[in-house]
C-alpha positions in Angstrom: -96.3 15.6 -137.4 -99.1 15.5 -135.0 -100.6 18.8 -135.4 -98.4 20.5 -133.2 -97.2 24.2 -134.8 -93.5 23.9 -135.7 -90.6 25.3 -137.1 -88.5 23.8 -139.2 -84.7 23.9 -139.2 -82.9 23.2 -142.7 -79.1 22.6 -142.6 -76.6 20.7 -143.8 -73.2 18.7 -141.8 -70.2 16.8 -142.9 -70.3 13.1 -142.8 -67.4 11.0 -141.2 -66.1 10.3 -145.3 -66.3 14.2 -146.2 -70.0 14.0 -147.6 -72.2 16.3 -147.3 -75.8 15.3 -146.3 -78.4 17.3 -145.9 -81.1 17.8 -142.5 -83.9 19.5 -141.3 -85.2 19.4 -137.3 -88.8 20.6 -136.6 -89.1 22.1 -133.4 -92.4 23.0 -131.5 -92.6 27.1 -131.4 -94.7 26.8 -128.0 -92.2 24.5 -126.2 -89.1 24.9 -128.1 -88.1 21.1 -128.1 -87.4 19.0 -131.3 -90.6 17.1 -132.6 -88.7 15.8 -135.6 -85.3 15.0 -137.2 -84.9 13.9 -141.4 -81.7 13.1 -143.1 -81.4 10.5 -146.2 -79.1 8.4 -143.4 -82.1 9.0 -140.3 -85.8 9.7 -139.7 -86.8 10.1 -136.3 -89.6 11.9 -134.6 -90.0 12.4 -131.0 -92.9 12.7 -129.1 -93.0 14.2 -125.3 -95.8 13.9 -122.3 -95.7 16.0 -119.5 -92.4 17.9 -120.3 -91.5 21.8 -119.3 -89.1 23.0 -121.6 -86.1 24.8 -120.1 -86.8 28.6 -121.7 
């Protein structure tokens, strides 16, 4: 990530075929929103300017 502190979210969902495929979301602990998401289907990360989080 960018140096932002974050925690990180482990968990795993049901595909549409009944598999089962592990995640994990990293979420900023000073803003609480999502920095990054990591499946072995999607990568993503996020990155936010001038946002307020909804707390």
């Amino acid at each position: 990530m960018d140096g932002t502190p974050a925690q990180v979210f482990r968990f795993s969902v049901k595909g549409p075929m009944g598999e089962v495929v592990a995640a994990q979301v990293w979420v900023g602990t000073q803003d609480g929103l999502p920095r990054r998401e990591d499946s072995a289907t999607v990568k993503a990360t996020t990155s936010y300017r001038n946002v307020t989080a909804p707390l």
